[in-house]
VOLUMFI-63981 format. One line per 8 residues: their letters; for each residue x, y, z of N, C-alpha, C, CB. Coordinates in steps of 0.1 Angstrom, whole numbers. Glycine has a CB too. Layout:
BEGIN
a = X:Y:Z:X:Y:Z:X:Y:Z:X:Y:Z  ...
END
This chain:
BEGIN
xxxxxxxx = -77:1139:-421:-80:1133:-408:-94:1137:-404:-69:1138:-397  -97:1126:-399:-115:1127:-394:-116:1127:-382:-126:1114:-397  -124:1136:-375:-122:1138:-363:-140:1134:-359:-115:1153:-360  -143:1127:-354:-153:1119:-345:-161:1125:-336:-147:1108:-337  -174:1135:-342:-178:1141:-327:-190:1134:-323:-180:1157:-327  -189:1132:-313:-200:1126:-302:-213:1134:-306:-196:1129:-285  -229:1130:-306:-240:1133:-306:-245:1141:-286:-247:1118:-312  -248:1153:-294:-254:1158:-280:-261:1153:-271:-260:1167:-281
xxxxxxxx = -265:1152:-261:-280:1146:-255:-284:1152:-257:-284:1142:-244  -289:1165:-261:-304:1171:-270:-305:1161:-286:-302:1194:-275  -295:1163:-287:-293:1154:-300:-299:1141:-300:-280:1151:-302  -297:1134:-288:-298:1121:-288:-315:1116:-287:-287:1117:-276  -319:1133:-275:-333:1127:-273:-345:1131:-286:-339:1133:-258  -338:1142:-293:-347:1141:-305:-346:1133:-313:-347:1150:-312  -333:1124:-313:-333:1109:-323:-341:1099:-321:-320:1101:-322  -342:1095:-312:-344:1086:-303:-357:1084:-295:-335:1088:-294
xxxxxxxx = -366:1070:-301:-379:1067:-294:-374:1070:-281:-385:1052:-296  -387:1070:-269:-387:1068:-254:-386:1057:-255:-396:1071:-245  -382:1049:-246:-376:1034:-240:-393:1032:-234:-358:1034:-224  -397:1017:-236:-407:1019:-231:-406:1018:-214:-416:1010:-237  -396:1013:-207:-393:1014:-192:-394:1024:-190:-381:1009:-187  -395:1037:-197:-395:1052:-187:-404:1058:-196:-378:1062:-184  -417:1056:-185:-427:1065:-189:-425:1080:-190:-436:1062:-181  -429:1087:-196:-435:1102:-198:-440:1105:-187:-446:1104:-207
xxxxxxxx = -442:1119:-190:-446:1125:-179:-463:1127:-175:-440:1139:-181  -471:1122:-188:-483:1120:-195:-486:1107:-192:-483:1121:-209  -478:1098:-195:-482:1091:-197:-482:1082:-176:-476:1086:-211  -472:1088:-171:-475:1084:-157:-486:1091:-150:-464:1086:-149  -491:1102:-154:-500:1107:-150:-514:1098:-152:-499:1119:-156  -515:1093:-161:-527:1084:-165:-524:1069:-154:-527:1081:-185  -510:1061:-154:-515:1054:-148:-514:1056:-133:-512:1044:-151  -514:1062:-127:-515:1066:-112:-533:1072:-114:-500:1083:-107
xxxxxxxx = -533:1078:-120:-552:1078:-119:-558:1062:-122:-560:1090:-134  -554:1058:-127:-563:1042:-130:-559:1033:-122:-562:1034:-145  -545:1035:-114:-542:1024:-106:-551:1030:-94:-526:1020:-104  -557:1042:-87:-560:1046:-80:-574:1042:-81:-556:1058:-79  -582:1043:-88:-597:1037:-95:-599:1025:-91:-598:1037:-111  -586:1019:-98:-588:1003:-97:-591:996:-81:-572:996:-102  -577:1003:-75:-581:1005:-61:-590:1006:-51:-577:1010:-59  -600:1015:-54:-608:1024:-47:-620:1011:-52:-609:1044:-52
xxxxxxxx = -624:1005:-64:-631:998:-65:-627:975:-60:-635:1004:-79  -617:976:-60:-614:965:-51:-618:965:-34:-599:963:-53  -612:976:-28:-619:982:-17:-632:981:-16:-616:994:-17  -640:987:-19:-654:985:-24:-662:970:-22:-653:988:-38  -655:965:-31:-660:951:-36:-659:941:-30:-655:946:-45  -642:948:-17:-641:937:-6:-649:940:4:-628:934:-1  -656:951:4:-664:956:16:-654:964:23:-671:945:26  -644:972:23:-631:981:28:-639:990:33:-619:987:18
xxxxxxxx = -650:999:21:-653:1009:22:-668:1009:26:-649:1014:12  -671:995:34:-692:996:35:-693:1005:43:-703:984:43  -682:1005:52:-691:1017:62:-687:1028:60:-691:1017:78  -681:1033:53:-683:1045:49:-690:1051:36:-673:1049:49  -693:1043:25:-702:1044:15:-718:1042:25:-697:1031:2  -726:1054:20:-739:1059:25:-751:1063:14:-735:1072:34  -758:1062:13:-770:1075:9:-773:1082:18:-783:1072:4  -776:1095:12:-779:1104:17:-789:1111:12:-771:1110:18
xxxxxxxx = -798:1124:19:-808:1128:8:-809:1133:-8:-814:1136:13  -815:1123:-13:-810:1131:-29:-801:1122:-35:-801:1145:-27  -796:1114:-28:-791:1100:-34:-792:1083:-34:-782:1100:-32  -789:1080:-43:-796:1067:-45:-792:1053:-33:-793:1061:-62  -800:1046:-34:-804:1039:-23:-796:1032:-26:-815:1035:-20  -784:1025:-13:-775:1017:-18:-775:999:-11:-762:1027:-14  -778:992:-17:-782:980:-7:-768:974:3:-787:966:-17  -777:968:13:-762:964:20:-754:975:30:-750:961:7
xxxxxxxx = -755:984:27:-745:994:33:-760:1005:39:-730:1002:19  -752:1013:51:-760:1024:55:-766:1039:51:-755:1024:62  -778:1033:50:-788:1048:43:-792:1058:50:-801:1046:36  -788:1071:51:-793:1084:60:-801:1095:56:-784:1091:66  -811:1100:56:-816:1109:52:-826:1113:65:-821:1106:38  -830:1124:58:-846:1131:71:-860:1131:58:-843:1157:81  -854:1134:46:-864:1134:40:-877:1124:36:-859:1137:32  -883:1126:31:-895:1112:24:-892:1110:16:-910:1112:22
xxxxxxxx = -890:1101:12:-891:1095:0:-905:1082:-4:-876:1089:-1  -911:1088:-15:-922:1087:-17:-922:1076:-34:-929:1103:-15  -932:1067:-34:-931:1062:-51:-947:1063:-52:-922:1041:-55  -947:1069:-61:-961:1071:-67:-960:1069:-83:-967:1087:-63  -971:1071:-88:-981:1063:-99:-982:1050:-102:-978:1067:-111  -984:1038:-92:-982:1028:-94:-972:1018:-92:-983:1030:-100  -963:1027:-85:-948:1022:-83:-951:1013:-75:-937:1031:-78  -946:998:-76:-948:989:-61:-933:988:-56:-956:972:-63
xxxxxxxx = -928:988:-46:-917:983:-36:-924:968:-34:-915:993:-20  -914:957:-34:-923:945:-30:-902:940:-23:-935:933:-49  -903:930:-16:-898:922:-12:-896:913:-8:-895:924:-10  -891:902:-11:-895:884:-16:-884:876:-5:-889:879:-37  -889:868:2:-879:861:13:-871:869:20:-869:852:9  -873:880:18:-863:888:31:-855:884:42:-869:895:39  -842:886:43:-838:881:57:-829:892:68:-830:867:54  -835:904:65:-830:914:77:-835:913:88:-831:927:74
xxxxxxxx = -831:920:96:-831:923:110:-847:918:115:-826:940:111  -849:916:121:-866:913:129:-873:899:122:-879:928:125  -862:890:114:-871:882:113:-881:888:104:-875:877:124  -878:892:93:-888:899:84:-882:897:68:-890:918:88  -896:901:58:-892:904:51:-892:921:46:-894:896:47  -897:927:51:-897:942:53:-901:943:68:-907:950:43  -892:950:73:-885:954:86:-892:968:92:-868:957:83  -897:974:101:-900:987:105:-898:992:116:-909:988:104
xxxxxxxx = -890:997:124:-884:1000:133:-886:1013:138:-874:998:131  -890:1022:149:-894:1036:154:-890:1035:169:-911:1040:152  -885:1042:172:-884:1047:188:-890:1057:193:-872:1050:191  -891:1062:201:-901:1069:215:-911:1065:219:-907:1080:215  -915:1077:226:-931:1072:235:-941:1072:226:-938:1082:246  -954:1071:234:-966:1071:224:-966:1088:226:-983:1061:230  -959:1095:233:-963:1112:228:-961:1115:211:-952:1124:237  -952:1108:211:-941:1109:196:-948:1108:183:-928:1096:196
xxxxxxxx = -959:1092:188:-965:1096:173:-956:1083:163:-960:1117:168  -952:1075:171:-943:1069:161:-946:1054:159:-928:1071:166  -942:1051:145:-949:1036:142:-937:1029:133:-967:1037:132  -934:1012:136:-926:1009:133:-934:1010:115:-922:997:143  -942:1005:111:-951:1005:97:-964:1012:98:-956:988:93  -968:1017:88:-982:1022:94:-984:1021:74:-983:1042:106  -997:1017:75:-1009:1016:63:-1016:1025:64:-1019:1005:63  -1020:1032:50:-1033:1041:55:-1042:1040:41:-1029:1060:61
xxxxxxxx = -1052:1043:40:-1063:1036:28:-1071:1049:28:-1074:1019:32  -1072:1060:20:-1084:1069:17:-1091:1072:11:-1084:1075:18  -1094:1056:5:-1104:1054:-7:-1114:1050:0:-1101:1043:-18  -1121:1049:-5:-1135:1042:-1:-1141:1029:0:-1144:1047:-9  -1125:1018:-6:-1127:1004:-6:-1116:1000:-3:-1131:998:-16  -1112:986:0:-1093:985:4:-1090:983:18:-1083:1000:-1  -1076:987:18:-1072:985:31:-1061:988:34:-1074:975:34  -1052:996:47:-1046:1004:47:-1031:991:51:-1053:1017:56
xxxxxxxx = -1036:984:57:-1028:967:60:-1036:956:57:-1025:964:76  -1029:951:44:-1030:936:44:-1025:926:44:-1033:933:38  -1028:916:56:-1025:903:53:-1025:890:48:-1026:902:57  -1022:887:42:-1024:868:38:-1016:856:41:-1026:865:24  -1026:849:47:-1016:835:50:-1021:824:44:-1016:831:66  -1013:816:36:-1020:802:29:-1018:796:34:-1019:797:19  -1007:793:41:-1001:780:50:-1012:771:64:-985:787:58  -1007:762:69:-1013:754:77:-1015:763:94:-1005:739:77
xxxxxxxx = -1000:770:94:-1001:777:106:-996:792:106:-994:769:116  -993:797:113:-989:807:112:-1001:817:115:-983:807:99  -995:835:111:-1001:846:111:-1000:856:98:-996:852:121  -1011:858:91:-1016:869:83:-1009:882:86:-1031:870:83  -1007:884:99:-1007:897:105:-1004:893:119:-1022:905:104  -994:899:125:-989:894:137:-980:910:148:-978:880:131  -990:908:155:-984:921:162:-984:917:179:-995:937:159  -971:921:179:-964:916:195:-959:930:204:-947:903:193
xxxxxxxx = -965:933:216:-956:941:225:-952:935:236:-962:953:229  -948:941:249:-946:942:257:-946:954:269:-939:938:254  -951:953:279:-956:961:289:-966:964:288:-950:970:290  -970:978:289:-984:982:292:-985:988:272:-987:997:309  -976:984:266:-985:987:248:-995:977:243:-973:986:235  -995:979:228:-1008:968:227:-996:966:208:-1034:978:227  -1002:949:211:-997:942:201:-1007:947:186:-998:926:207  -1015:947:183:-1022:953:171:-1036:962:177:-1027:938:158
xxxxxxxx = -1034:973:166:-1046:984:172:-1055:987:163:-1041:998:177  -1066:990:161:-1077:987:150:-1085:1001:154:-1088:970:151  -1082:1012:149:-1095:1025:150:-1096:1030:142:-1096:1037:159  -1108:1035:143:-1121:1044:133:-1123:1054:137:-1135:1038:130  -1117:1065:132:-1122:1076:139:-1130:1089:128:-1108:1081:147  -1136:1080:125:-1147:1087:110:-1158:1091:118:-1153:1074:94  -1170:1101:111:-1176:1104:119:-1188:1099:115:-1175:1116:121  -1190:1088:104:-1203:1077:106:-1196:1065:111:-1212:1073:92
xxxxxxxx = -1206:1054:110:-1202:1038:115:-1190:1036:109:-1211:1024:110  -1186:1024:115:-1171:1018:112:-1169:1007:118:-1159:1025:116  -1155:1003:116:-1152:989:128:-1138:993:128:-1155:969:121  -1133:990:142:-1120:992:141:-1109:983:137:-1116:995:150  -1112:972:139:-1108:956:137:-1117:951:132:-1104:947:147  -1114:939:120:-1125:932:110:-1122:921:109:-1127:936:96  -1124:908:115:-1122:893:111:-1133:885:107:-1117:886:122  -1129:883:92:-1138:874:85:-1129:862:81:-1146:882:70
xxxxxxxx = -1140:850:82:-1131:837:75:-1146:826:74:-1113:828:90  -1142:818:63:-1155:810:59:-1153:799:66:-1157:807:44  -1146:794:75:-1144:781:84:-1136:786:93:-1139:768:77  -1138:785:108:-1132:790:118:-1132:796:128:-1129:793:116  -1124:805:130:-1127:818:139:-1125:830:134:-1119:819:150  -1135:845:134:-1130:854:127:-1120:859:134:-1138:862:122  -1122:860:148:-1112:871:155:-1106:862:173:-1125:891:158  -1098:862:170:-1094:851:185:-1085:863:196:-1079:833:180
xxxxxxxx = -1090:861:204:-1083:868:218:-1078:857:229:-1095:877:225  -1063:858:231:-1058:851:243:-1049:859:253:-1050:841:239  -1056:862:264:-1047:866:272:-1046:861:284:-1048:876:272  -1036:863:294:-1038:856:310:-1044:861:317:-1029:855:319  -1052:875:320:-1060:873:327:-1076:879:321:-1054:878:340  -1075:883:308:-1087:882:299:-1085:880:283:-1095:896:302  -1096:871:277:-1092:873:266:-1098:878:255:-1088:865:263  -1110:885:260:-1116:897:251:-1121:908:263:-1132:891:239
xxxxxxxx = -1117:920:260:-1127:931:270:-1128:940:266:-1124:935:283  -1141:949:266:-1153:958:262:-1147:964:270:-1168:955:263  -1137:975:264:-1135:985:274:-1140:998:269:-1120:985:278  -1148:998:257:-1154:1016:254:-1167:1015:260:-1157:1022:236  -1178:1012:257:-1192:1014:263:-1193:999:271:-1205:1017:250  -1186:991:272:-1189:978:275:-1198:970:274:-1187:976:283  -1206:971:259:-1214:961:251:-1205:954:243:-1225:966:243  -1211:946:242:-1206:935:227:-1222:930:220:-1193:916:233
xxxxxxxx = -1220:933:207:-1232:931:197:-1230:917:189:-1233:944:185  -1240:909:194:-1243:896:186:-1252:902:177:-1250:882:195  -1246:898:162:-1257:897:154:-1266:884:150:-1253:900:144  -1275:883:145:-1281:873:148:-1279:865:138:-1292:874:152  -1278:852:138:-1273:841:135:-1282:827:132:-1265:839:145  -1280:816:126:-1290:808:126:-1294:804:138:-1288:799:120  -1308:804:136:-1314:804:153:-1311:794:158:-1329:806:157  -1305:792:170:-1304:783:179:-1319:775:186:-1296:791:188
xxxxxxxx = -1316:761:187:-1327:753:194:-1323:745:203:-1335:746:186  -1329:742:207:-1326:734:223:-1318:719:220:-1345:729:233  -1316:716:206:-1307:704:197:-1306:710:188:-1312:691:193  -1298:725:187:-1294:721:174:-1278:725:172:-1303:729:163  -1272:725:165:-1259:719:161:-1247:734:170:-1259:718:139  -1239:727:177:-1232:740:186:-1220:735:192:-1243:746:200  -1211:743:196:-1199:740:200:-1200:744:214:-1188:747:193  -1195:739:227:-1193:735:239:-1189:752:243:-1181:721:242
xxxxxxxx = -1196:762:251:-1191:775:257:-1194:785:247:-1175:776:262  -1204:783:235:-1205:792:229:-1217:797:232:-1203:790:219  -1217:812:227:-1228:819:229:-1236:827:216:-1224:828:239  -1250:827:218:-1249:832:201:-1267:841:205:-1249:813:184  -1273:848:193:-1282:854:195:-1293:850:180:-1275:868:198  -1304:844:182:-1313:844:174:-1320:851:167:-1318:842:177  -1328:848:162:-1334:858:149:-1344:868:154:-1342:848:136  -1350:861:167:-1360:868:174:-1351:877:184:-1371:857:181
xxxxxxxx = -1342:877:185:-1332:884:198:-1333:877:209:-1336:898:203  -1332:862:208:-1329:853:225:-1319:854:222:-1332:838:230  -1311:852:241:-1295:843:236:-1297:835:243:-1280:849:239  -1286:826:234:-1289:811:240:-1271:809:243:-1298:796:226  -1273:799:253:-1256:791:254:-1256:775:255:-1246:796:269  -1248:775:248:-1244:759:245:-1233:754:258:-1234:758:227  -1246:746:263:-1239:743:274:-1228:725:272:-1253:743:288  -1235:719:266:-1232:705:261:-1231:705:243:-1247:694:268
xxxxxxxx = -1223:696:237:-1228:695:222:-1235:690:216:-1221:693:215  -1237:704:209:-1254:702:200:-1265:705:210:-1258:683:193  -1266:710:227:-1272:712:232:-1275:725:235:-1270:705:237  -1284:737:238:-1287:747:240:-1297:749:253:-1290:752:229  -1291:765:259:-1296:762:270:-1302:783:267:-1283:754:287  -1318:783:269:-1324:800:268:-1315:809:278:-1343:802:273  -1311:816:277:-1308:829:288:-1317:836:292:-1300:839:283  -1321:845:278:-1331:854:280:-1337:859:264:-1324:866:288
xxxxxxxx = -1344:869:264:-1350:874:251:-1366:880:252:-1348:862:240  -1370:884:241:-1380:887:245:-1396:886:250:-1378:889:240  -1394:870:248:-1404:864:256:-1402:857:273:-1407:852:246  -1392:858:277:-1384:861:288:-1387:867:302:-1375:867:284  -1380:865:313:-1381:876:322:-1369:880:327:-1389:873:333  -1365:873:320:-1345:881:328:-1341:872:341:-1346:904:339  -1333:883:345:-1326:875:357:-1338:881:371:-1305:881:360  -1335:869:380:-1347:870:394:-1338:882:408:-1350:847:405
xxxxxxxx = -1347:895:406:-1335:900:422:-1349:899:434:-1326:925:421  -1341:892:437:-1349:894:456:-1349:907:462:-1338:886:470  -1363:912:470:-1358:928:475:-1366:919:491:-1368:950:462  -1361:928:499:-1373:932:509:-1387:932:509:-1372:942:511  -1396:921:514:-1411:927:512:-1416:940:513:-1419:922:521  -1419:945:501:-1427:959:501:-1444:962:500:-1420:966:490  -1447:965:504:-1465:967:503:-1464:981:494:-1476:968:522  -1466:976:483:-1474:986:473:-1492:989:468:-1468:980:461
xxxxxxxx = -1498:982:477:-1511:987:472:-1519:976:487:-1515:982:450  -1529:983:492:-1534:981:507:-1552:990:502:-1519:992:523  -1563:984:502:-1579:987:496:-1583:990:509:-1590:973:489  -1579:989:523:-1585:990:529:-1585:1003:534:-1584:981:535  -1596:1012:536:-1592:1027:540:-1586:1033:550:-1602:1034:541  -1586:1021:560:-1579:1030:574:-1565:1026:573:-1585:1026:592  -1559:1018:562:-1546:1017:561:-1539:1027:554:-1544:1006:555  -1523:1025:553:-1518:1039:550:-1521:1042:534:-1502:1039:554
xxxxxxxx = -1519:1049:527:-1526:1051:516:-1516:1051:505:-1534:1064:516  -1516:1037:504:-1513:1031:490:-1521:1029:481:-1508:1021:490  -1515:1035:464:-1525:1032:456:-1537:1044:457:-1530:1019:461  -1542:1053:446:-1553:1061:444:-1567:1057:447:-1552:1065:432  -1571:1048:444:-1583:1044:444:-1584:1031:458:-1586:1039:428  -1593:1037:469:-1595:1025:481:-1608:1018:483:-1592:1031:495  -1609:1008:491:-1626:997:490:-1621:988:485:-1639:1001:480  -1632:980:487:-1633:967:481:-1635:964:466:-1644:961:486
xxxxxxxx = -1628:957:461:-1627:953:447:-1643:943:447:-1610:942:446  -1656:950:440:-1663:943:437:-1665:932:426:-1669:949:437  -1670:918:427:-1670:911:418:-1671:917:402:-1677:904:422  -1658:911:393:-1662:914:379:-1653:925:373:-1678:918:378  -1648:934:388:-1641:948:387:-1627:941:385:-1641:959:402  -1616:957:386:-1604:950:383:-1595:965:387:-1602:942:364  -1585:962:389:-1576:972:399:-1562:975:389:-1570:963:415  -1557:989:386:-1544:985:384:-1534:989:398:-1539:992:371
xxxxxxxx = -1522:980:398:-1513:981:406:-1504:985:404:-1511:972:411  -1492:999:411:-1481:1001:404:-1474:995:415:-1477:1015:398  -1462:987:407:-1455:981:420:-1444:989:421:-1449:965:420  -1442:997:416:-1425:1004:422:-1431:1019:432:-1411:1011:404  -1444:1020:438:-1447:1027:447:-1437:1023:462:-1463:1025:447  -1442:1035:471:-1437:1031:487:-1421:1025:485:-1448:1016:495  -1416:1029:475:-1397:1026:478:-1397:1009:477:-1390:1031:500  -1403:1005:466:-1405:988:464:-1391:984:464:-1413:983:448
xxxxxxxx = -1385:991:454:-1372:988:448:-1372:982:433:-1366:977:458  -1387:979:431:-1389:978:418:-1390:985:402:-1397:974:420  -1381:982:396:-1375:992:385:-1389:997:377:-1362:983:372  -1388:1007:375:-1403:1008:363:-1398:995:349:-1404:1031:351  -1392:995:346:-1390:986:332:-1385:971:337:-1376:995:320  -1389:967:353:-1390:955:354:-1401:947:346:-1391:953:367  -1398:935:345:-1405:923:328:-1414:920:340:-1393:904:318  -1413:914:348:-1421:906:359:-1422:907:373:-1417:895:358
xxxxxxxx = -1432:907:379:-1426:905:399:-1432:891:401:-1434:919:415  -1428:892:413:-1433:878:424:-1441:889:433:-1418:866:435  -1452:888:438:-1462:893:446:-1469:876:461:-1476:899:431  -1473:887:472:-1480:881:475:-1495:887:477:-1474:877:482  -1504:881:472:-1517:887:473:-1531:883:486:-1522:883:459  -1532:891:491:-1541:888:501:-1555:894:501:-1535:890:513  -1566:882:505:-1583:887:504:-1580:892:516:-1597:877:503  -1584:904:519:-1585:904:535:-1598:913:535:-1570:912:544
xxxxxxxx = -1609:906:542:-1622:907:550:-1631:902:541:-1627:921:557  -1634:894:533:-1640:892:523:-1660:893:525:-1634:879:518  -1662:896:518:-1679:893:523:-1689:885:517:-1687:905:522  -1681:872:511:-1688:865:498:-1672:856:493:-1696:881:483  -1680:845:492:-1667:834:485:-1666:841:472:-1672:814:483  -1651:839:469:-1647:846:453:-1636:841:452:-1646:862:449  -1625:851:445:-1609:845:439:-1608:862:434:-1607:827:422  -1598:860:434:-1586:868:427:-1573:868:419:-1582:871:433
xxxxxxxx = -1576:874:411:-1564:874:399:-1551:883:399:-1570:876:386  -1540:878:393:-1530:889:392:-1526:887:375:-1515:885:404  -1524:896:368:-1521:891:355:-1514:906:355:-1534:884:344  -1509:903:340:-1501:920:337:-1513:931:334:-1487:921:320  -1507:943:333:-1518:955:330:-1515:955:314:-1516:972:339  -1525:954:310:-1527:955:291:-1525:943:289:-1517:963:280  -1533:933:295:-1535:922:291:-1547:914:294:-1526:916:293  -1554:905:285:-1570:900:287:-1565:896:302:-1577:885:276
xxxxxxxx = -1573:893:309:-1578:887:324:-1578:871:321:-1596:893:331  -1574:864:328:-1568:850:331:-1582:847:334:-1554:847:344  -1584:830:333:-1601:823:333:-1592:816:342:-1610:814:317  -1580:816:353:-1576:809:361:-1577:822:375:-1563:802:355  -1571:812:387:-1571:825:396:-1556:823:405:-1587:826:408  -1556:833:415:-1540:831:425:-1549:829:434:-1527:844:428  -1552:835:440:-1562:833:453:-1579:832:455:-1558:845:462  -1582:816:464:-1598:811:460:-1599:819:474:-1604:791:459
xxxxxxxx = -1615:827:480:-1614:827:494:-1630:827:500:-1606:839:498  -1629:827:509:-1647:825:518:-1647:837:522:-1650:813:534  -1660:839:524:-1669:853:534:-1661:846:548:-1693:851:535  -1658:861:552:-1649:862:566:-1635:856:567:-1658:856:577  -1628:850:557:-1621:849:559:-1609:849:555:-1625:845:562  -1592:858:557:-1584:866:553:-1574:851:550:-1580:879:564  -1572:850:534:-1562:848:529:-1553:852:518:-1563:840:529  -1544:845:521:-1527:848:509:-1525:837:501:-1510:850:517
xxxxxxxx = -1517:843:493:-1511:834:481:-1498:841:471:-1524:830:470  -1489:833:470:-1480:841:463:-1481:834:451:-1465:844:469  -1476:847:441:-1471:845:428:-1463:854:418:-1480:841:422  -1460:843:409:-1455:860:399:-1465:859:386:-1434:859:392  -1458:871:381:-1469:877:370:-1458:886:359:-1483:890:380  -1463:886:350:-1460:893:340:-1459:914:342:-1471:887:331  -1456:920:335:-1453:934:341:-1463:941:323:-1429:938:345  -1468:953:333:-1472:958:319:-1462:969:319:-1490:963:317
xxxxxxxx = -1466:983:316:-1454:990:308:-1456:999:325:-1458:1001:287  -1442:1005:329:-1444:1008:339:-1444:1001:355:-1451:1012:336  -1437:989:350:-1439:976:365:-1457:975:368:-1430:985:386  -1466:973:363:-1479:973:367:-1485:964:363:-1487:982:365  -1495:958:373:-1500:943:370:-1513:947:370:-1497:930:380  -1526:940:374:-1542:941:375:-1543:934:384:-1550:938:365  -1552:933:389:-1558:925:401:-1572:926:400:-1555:930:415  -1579:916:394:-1594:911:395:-1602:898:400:-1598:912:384
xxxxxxxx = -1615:906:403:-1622:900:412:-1631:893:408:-1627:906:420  -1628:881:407:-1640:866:405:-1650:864:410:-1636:855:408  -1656:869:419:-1667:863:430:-1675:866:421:-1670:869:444  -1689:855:419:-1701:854:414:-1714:854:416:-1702:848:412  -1709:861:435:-1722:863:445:-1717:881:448:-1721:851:463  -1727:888:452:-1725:901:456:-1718:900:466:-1736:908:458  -1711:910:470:-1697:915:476:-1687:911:469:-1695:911:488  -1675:919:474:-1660:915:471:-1654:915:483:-1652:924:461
xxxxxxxx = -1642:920:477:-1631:920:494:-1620:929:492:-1622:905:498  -1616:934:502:-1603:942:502:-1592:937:497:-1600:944:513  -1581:938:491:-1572:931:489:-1559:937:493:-1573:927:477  -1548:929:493:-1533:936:495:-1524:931:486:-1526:933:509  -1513:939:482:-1503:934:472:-1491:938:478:-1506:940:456  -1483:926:480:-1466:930:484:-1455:923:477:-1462:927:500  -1450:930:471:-1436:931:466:-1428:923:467:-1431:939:470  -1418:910:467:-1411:904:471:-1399:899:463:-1418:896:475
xxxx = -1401:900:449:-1387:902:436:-1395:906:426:-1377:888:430  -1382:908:415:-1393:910:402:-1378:906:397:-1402:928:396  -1379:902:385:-1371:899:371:-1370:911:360:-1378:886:364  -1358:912:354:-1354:923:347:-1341:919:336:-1350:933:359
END
């Protein structure tokens, strides 16, 4: 008789493959790590995790999602960062953003160049309109700023262009102003002529140092320059120089101006008001007591004597004539005496504008 014994279950599991429906203890361990992976990168991919995926310092830059650090990060030997159609934040294609005051020191971009050629910001525009370079504020800041703070020449701002304008200013209630020394330097340019070729309100400076303004086109109108007398100021009649002795004592030397002689005159004596480095005055000149028909001249001091005259006059009798005249160095003119008969005459010189 056979008696039938049943297989142990130790028995059975050392016989016996695993079923593939019941994983190991190994082998569930593995997929709970890869289903977790899988996970964590679907997340990802759907954007689950942007805002919390970051760089930080020391780690790589992650696009799309938010980057934090304090450190610099710097690319040197050559390294270029460039970026092509950009479309972040500001309407840009590289973006620069800074907050505080101007104590702070802070710049949304900043260029800096410490070579000796180059440039620390550059622009280019090829298109029909637009800006190379475009800087906008609001309030009391300034939309683009241009300094040199080297300790020879410089320029702080540089606009060159071969057809155009190099540098344009618009504002509402000025649109260029000289606010360090308050000059502005024309260099000089093809010389302007009274027809020659010009745009309507412009102003420009010649080869000789006139300036001229284009009042009409193609038309030019002199300002000033060195053959010039400036602008006319009116003063108060002043008496700067009086020959006669019992008068008050103007002028070093007193008497009559004898024919052939010649006088200098300083006009900014007696509180004239006349500048020493005035170009020209307006005078009026008077014979007064003459003793012999003659004339009198006014011309500048350091300059030949005029074959014309300001004032013709007779024995006994006191006259005037006004005019202007040229200035020698020091506001001073000459005054000489024409007469071609013995005697001369006292004369007077007063003050009435000069040009400057």
């Amino acid at each position: 008789m056979t008696n039938d014994v049943e297989p142990s279950t130790s028995e059975a599991d050392e016989g016996t493959a695993p079923s593939p429906e019941t994983p190991t203890g190994s082998s569930r361990r593995d997929l709970v790590t890869k289903g977790a992976l899988a996970a964590t990168i679907a997340a990802v991919a759907s954007g689950g995790l942007s805002s919390r995926v970051h760089a930080a310092d020391g780690s790589d830059l992650v696009i799309g999602n938010p980057n934090e650090g304090t450190d610099t990060t710097q690319l040197s030997g050559g390294t270029t960062f460039r970026v092509v159609n950009g479309t972040s934040s500001g309407d840009a294609s590289l973006y620069g953003l800074a907050g505080g005051s101007a104590a702070t020191g802070l710049y949304g971009v900043r260029g800096a160049n410490s070579g000796s050629s180059g440039a620390g910001v550059y622009g280019t525009m090829n298109g029909s309109v637009g800006q190379a370079v475009h800087g906008e504020a609001s309030g009391g800041a300034v939309g683009v700023r241009g300094e040199h703070t080297g300790t020879s020449s410089g320029t702080g701002v540089l606009g060159i262009t071969d057809v155009g304008t190099g540098v344009r200013g618009q504002g509402g209630t000025n649109d260029i102003v000289a606010a360090g020394s308050g000059k502005m330097l024309l260099s000089a340019a093809a010389a302007p002529a009274p027809a020659a070729s010009g745009n309507v309100g412009t102003i420009a400076r010649d080869a000789d140092g006139a300036l001229w303004y284009c009042y009409a086109a193609n038309m030019w109108h002199k300002l000033s320059g060195p053959s010039s007398s400036g602008t006319l100021h009116t003063i108060a009649p002043a008496r700067v120089y009086d020959s006669r002795p019992d008068k008050a004592p103007l002028g070093v030397t007193k008497g009559r101006l004898d024919p052939g002689d010649n006088r200098v005159i300083d006009c900014t004596v007696n509180a004239s008001g006349v500048p020493a480095a005035a170009k020209a005055v307006i005078v009026n000149l008077t014979a007064a007591g003459p003793v012999a028909n003659g004339n009198l001249a006014v011309y500048p001091d350091g300059s030949p004597a005029p074959d014309t005259s300001t004032v013709n006059y007779q024995a006994g009798s006191n006259i005037a004539n006004s005019t202007s005249s040229g200035c020698g160095a020091g506001a001073t003119v000459r005054v000489q005496c024409g007469a071609t008969s013995p005697g001369g005459t006292d004369f007077i010189v007063d003050v009435v504008g000069y040009y400057l």
